[in-house]
C-alpha positions as CSV (number, residue, x, y, z in Angstrom):
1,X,-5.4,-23.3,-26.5
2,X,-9.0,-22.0,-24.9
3,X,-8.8,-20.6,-21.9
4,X,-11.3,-20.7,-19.5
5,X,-11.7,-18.2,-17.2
6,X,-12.4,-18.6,-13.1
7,X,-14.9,-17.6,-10.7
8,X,-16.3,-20.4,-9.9
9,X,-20.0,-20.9,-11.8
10,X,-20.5,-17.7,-10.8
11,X,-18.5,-14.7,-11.6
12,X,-15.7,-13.6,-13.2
13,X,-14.3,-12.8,-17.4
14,X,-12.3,-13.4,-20.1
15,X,-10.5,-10.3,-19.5
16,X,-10.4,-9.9,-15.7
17,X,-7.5,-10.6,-14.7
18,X,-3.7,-9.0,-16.8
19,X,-2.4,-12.5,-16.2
20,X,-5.0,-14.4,-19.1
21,X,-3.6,-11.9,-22.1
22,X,-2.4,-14.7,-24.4
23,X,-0.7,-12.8,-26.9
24,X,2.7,-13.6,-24.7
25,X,1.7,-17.7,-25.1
26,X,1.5,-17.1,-28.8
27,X,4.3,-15.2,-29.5
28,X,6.2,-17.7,-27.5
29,X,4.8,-20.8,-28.7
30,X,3.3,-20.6,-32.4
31,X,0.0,-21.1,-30.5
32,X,-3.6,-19.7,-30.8
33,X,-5.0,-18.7,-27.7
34,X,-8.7,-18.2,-27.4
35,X,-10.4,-16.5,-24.4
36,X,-14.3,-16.7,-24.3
37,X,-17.4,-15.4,-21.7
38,X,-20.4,-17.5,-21.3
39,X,-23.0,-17.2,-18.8
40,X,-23.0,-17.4,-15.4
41,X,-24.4,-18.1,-12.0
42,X,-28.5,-17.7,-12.5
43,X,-28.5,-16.9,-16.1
44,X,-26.0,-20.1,-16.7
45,X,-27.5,-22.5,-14.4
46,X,-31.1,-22.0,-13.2
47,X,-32.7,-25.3,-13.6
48,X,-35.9,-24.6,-14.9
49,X,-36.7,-28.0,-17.2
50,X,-39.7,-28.7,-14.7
51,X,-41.6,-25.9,-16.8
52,X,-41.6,-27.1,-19.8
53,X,-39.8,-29.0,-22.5
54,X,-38.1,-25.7,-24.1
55,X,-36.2,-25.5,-20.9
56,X,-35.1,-28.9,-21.1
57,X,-31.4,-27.7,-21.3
58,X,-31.3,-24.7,-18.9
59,X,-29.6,-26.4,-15.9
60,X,-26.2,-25.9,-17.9
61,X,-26.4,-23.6,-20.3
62,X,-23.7,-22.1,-19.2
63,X,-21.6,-24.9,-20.2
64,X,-23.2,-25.6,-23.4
65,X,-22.1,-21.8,-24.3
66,X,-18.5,-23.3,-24.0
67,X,-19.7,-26.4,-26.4
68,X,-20.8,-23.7,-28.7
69,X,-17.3,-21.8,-28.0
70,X,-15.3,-24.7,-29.1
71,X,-17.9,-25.8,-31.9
72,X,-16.6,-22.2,-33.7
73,X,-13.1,-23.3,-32.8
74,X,-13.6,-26.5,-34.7
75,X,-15.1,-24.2,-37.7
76,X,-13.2,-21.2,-37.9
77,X,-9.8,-21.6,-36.3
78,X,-8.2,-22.5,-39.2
79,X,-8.4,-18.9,-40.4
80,X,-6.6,-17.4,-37.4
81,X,-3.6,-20.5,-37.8
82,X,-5.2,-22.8,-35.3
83,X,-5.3,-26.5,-35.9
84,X,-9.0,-28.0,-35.2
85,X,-8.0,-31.1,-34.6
86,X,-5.5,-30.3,-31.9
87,X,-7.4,-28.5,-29.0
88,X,-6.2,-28.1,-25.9
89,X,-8.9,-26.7,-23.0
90,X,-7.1,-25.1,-19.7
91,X,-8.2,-23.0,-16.8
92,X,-7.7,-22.5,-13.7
93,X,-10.4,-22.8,-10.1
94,X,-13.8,-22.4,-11.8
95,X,-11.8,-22.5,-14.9
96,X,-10.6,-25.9,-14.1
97,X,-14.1,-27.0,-12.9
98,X,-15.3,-26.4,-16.8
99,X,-12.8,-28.4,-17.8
100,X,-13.5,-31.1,-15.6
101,X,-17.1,-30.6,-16.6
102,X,-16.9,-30.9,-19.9
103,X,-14.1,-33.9,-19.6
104,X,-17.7,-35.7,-18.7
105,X,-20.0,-34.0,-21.6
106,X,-21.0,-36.2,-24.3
107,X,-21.5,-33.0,-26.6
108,X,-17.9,-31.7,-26.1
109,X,-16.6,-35.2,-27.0
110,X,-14.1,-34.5,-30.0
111,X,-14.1,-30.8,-29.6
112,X,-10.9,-30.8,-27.8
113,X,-7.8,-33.2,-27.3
114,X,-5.9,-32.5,-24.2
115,X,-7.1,-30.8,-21.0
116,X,-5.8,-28.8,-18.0
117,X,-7.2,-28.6,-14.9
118,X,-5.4,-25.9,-12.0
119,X,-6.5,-25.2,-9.1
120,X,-9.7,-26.5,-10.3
121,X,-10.3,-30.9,-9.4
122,X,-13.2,-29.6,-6.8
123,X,-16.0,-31.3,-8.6
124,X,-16.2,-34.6,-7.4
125,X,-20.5,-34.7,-8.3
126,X,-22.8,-32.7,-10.4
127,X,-26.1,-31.6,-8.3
128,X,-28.8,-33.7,-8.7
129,X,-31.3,-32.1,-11.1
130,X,-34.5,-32.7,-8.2
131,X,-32.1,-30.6,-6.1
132,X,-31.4,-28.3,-8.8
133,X,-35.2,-28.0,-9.9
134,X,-35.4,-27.1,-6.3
135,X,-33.7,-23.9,-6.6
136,X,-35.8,-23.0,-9.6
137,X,-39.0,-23.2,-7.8
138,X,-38.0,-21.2,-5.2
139,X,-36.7,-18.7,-7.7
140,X,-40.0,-18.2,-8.8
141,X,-41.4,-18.4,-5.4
142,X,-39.3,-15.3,-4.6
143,X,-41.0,-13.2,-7.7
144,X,-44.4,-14.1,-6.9
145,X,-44.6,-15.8,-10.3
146,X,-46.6,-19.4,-10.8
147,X,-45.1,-22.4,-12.8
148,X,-47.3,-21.0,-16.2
149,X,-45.6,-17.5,-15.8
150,X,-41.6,-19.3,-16.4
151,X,-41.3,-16.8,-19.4
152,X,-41.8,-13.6,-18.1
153,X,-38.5,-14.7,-16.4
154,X,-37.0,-12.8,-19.8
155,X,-38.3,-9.4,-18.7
156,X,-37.2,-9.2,-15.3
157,X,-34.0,-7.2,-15.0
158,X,-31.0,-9.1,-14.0
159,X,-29.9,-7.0,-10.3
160,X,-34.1,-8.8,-9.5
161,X,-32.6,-11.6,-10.4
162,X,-29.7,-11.7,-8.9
163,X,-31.0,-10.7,-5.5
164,X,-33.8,-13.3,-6.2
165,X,-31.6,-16.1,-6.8
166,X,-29.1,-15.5,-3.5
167,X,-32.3,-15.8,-1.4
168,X,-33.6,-18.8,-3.1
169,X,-30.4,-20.8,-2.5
170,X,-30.5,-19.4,0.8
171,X,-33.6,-21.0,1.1
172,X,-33.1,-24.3,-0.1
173,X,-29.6,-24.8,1.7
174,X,-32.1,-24.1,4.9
175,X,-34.2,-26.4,3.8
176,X,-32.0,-29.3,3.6
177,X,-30.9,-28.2,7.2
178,X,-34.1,-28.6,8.6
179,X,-33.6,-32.2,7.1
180,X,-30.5,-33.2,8.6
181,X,-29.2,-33.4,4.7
182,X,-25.8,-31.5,4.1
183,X,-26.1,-28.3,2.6
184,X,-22.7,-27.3,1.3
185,X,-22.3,-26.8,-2.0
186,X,-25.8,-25.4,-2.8
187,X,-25.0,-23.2,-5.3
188,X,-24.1,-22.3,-9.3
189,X,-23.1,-25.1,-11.6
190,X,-23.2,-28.0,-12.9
191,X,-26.3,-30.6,-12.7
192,X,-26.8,-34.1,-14.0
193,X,-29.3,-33.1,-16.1
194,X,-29.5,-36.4,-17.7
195,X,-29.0,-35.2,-21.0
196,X,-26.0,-32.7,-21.1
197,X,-24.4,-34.5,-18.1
198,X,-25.9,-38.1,-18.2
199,X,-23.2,-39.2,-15.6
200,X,-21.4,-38.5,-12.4
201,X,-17.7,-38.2,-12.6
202,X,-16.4,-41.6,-11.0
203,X,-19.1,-43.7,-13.6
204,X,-16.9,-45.9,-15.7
205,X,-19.2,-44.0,-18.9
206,X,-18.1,-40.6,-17.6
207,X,-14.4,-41.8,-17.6
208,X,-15.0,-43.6,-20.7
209,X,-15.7,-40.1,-22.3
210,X,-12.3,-38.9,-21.6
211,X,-9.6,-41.7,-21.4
212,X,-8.3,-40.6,-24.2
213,X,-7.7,-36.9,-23.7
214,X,-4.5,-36.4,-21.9
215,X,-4.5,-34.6,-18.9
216,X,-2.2,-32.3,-16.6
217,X,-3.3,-31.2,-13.2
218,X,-2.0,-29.6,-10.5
219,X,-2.1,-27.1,-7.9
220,X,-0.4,-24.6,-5.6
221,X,1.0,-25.0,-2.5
222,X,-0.7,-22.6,-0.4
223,X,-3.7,-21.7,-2.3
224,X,-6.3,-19.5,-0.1
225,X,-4.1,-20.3,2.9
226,X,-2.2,-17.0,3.5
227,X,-5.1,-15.3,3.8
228,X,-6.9,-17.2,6.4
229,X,-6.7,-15.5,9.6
230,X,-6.5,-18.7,12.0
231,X,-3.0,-19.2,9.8
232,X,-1.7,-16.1,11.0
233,X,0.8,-16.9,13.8
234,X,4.3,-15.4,15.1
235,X,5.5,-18.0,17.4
236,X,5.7,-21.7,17.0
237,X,3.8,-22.2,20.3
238,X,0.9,-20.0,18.2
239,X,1.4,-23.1,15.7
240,X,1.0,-26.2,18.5
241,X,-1.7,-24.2,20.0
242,X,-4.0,-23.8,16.6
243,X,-2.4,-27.5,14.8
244,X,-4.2,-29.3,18.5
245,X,-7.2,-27.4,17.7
246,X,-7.6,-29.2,14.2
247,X,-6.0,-32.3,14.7
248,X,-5.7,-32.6,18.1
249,X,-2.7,-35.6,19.3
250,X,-1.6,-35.2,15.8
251,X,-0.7,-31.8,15.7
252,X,3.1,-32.8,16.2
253,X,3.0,-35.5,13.4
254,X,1.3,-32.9,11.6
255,X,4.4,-30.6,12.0
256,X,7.3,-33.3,11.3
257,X,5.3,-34.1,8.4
258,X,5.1,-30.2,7.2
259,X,9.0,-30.1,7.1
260,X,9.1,-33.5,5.4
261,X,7.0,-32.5,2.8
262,X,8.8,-29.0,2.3
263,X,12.2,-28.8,4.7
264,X,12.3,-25.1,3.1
265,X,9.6,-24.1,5.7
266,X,11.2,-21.8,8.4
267,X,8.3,-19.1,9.1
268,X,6.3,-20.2,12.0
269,X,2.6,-18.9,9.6
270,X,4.4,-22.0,6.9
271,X,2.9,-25.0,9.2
272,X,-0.3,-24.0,9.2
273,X,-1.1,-22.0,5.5
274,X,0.1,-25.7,3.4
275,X,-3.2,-26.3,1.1
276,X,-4.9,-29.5,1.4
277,X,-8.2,-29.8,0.1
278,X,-6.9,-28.7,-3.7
279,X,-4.0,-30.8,-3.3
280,X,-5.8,-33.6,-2.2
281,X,-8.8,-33.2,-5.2
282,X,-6.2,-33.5,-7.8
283,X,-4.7,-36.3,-6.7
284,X,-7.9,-37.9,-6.4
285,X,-8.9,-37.1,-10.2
286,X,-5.3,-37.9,-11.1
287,X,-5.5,-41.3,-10.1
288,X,-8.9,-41.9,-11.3
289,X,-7.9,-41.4,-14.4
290,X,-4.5,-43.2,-14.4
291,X,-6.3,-45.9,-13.2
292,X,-8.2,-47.0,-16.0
293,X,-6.7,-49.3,-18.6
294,X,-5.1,-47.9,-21.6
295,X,-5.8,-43.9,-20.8
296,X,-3.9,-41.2,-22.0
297,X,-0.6,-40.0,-19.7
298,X,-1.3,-38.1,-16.6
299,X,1.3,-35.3,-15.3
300,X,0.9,-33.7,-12.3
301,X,2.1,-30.4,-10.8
302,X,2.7,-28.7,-7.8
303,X,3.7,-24.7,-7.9
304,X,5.6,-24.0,-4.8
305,X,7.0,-21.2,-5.6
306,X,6.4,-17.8,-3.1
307,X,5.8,-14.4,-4.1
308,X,8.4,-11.8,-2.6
309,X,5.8,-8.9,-2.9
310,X,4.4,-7.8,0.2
311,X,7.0,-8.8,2.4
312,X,6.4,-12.8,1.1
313,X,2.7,-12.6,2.8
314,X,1.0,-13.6,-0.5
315,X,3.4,-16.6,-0.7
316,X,1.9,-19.1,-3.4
317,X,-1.3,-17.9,-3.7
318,X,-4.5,-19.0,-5.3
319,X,-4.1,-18.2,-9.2
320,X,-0.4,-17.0,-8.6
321,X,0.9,-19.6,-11.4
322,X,-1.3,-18.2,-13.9
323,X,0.6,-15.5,-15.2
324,X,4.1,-18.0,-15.7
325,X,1.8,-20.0,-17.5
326,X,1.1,-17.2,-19.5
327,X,4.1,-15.6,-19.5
328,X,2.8,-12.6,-18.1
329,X,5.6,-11.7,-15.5
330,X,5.5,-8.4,-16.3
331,X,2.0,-7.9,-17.0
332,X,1.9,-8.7,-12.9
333,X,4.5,-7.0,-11.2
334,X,1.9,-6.6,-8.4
335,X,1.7,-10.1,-8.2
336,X,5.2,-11.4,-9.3
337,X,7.6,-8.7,-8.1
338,X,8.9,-9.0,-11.8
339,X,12.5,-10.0,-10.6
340,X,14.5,-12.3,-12.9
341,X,13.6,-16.0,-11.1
342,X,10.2,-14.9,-11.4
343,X,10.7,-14.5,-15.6
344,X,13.1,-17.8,-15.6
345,X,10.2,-19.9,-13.9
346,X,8.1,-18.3,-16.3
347,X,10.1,-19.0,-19.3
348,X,9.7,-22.8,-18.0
349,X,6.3,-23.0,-17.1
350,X,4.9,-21.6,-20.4
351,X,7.3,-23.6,-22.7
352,X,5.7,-27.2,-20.9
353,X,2.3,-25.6,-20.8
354,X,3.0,-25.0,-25.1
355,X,4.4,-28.8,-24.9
356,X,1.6,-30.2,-23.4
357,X,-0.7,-28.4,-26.0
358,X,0.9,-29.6,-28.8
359,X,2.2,-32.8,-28.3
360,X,0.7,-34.1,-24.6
361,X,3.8,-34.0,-23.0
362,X,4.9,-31.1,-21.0
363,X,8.6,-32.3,-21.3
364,X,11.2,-29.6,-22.7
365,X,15.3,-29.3,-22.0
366,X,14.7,-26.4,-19.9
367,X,13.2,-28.7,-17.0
368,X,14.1,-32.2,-15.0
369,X,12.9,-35.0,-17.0
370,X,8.7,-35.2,-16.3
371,X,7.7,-38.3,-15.6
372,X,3.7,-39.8,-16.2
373,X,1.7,-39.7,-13.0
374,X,0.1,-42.5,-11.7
375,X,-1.4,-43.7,-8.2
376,X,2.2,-45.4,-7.4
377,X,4.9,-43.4,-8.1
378,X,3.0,-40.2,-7.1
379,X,5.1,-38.3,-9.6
380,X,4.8,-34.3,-9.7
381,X,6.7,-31.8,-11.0
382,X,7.1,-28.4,-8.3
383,X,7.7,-25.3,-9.7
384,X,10.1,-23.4,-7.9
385,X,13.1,-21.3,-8.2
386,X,15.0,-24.7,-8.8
387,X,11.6,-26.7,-10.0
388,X,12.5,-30.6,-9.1
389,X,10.3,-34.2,-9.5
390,X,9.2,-35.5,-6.4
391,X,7.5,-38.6,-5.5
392,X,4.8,-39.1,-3.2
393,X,6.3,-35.9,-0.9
394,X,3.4,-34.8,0.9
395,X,1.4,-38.4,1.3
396,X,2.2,-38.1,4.8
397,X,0.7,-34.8,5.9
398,X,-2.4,-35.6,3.1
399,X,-3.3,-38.6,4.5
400,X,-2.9,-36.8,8.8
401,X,-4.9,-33.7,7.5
402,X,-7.5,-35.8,5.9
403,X,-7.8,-38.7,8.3
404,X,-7.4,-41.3,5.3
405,X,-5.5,-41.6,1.9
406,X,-6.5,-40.2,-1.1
407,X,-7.3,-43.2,-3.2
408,X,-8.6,-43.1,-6.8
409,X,-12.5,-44.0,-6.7
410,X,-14.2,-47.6,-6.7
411,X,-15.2,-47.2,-10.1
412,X,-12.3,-46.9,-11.5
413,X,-10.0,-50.1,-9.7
């Protein structure tokens, strides 16, 4: 099992966080758990192949470090009791990103088996490369260096680059302003370099790539939510008043459709910190893939369960499931509480973690029976105090909070 840690493309380590120790996962599991660092933000991304043929590659070196992670997997991890042939890649936000990123790399084809995406289905498109070689000129811009000069690039210290690179995607993301084009997203990752990633995502060659590699995906409930300040509120008139400023004459539907999806919400703050955007991106890549013909099974997740520490304000928070999928409870007693449902959810969420690695199927005794996901049954497993299947539970407020349904993409019908 390789984890691969989050940060986006940007920051972030193999050791930052208590929750990614894997020696739990192994104990537990007669598993190998491999952790690995590879660059990041400017130093993993810079697209800088309109220099020159030697930087051909640069726009995603970052990820090729993980090709070359799982390349030494495949040729040494037989001496540490691995199995080469049975891979599994998982991580969690940016970690999940890689995963989805390499899902669509022709080089990483073979190198792994089975895949995990958490909290991580936000890449919907690589960056164009004339957007990314963009970036790289202004980089250079912003060091006074000209186009022959690319190499010194190796002497400059990496705080000048740093501070270089921020106002060079500052400076691009304006200039795509001053165009009317949208700017969001400008930033660290990957690019459709045409060689490392020859395809966007939803291409039937991308999915192609990957129909074979079995996937689970999933989320948590509230992700970044709780710590929103417009999702603070005390009274349920503080709710109406903030749900008609986002979705105006649908704020009540909205509401009924909240209680629907989970009737344990009681706190007024529980109407308005519900994730959707996450929630909504793995469905999307869930379906895309269970749409094609004859692809590997699909399971899908939802962790619902809420954090007591704190007083419950941290409720399910972004990267909260990680350390019950590494059986870390106690490792994050700042995060956990370390009480006894926290270690029985735990106990649960490793063991079908371990399942999935081993066999594709995240089924075990300890849980209700898992079914495949697909775009019609809208099957997930939530992962609570008592965890439970549930179809389709939250379609409703998705489709109110987005204005449409979450539909698997053209290319894939």
């Amino acid at each position: 099992m390789v984890w691969l840690h989050g940060g986006g493309f940007t920051a972030g380590s193999s050791v930052e966080l208590p929750s990614y120790d894997g020696e739990n996962l192994t104990k537990k599991g007669d598993v190998v758990v491999v952790t690995v660092n590879h660059r990041l933000n400017v130093l993993g991304y810079l697209d800088l192949s309109a220099f020159g043929e030697k930087y051909r590659n640069s726009a995603n070196a970052g990820l090729m470090d993980l090709v070359m992670a799982l390349q030494w997997v495949k040729q040494n991890i037989t001496q540490f009791g691995g199995d080469p042939n049975n891979v599994t890649i998982f991580g969690q936000s940016g970690g999940g990103g890689k995963v989805t990123s390499l899902m669509n790399a022709p080089s990483a084809k073979g190198l792994f088996h089975k895949a995990i995406v958490q909290s991580g289905s936000y890449i919907t498109s690589f960056t164009e490369k004339k957007l990314a070689q963009k970036v790289g000129a202004a980089l250079l811009e912003e060091l006074k260096l000209q186009p022959n000069q690319v190499d010194s690039l190796q002497k400059i210290s990496y705080e000048r680059l740093n501070a270089a690179s921020k106002k060079a995607l500052r400076k691009v993301s304006e200039s795509l302003k001053g165009e009317g084009r949208p700017a969001f997203g400008i930033g660290w990752g990957p690019v459709l370099d045409g060689n490392f990633l020859p395809y966007q995502p939803s291409e039937p060659a991308a999915i192609e790539l990957s129909k074979n590699i079995p996937l689970l995906v999933g989320t948590t409930k509230t992700e970044f939510g709780p710590f929103n300040p417009a999702n603070r509120a005390n009274t349920m008139e503080e709710v109406k008043t903030s749900l008609q400023k986002r979705y105006s004459d649908k704020a009540d539907s909205y509401m009924a459709a909240v209680k629907k999806a989970y009737p344990e919400t009681s706190k007024p703050s529980d109407y308005l910190d519900v994730e959707i955007g996450f929630r909504a991106g793995a469905i999307r890549q869930a379906n895309q893939k269970a749409a094609v013909a004859g692809a590997a099974p699909v399971y899908m997740y939802l962790f619902t369960w809420s954090s007591p520490v704190n007083d419950g304000m941290y409720k399910s928070m972004h990267c909260m499931e990680i350390p019950f999928v590494f059986n870390n409870i106690s490792r994050c007693e700042e995060m956990t509480g370390g009480g006894p449902e926290a270690h029985a959810l735990a106990d649960k969420m490793s063991l079908a973690w371990i399942n999935f690695a081993k066999t594709g199927d995240p089924n075990h005794k300890g849980l209700p029976k898992w079914p495949q996901y697909n775009a019609g049954n809208g099957s997930a497993m939530i992962f609570d105090t008592a965890s439970q299947v549930k179809n389709h539970h939250d379609k409703e407020l998705i489709d109110i909070a987005t204005g449409k349904p979450v539909v698997a993409s053209a290319a894939t019908r």
